[in-house]
C-alpha positions in Angstrom: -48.5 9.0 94.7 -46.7 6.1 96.5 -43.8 4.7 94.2 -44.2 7.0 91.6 -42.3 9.2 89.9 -42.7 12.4 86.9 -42.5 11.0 83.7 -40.0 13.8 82.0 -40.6 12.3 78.2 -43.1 11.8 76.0 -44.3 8.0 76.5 -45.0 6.5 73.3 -45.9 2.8 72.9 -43.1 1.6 72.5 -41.6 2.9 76.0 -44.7 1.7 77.9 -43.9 -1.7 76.8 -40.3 -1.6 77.4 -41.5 -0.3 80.9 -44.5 -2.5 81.4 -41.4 -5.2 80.5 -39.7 -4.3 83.3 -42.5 -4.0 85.7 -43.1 -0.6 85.5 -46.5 1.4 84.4 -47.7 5.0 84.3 -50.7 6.4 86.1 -52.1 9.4 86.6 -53.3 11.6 89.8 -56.7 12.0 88.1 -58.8 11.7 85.2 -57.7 15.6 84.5 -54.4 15.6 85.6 -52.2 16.0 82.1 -49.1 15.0 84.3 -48.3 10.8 84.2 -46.3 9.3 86.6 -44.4 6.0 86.4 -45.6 3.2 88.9 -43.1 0.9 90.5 -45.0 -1.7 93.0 -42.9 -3.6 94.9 -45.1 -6.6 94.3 -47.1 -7.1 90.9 -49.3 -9.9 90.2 -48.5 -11.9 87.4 -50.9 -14.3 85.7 -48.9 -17.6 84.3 -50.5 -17.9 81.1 -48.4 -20.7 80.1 -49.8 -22.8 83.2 -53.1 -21.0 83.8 -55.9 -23.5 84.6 -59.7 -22.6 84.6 -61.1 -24.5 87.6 -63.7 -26.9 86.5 -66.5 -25.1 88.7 -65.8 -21.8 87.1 -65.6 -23.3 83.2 -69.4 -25.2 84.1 -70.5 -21.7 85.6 -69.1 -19.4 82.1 -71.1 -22.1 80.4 -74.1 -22.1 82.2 -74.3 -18.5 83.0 -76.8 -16.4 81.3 -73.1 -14.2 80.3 -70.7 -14.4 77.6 -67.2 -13.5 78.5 -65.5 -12.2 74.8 -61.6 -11.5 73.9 -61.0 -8.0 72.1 -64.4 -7.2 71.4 -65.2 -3.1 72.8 -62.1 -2.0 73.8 -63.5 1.4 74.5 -65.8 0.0 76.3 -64.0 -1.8 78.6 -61.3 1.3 79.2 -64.4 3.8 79.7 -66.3 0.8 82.2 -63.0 0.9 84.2 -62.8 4.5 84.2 -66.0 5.3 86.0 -66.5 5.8 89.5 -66.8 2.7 91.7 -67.6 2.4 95.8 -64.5 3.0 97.3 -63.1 4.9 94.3 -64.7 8.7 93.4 -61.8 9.4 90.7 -60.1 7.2 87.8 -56.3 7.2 87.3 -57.7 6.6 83.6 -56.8 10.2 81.9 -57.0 11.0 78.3 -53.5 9.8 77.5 -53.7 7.0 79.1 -56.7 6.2 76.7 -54.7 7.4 74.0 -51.8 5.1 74.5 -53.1 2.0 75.4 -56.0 2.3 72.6 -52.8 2.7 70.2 -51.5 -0.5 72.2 -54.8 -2.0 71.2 -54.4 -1.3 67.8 -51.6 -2.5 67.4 -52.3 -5.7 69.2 -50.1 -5.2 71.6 -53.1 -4.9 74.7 -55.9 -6.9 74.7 -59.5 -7.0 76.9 -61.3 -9.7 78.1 -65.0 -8.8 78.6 -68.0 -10.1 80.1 -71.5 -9.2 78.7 -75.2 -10.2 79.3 -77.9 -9.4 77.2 -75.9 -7.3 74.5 -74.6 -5.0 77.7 -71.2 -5.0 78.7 -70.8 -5.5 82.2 -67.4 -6.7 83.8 -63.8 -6.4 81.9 -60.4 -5.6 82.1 -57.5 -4.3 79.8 
């Protein structure tokens, strides 16, 4: 795994913030691969939340849409929905302790999702 390397400790909540604070996030090879390793991209996107601005196309088409996109809702959900396989992508990084710790995030309110659903079925989201 590029820019990666073993995690040596166990990686409670507390660490992954302190690391997600300094850019850095764990991952695994696989969805059963026990072994994390810590992620260090040389360039991370960032959204500015302080000067984030819905364009006015996309706020008349989240109105208009036969979708409603909801905050904290399924967080299960949403983490299982990113797990599964996807064209281009036969295997999730998403193991079982990644669930784990950022449900416990979750939880705690320290991660949040941001989901779109049509018709009472979930179908778009991130954590």
């Amino acid at each position: 795994m590029s820019g990666a390397s073993d995690v040596a400790f166990e990686i409670t909540p507390t660490v992954l913030l302190k690391a997600y604070a300094c850019g850095i996030f764990p991952m695994a090879e696989s969805e059963d691969d026990p072994q994390l390793h810590w992620i260090e991209p040389h360039q991370r996107g960032i959204l500015p939340l302080d000067a984030f601005h819905l364009p006015k196309r996309l706020a008349r088409t989240i109105r208009t849409a036969d979708f409603e996109v909801l905050i904290d809702n399924d967080f299960d959900a949403v983490i299982e929905g990113c797990a599964e396989p996807a064209p281009g992508r036969k295997k999730t990084w998403i193991n079982p302790e990644i669930r784990k710790l950022y449900g416990e995030l979750f939880k705690a309110g320290q991660c949040h999702t941001v989901e779109v659903w049509r018709e009472g079925r979930l179908i778009g989201g991130l954590y």
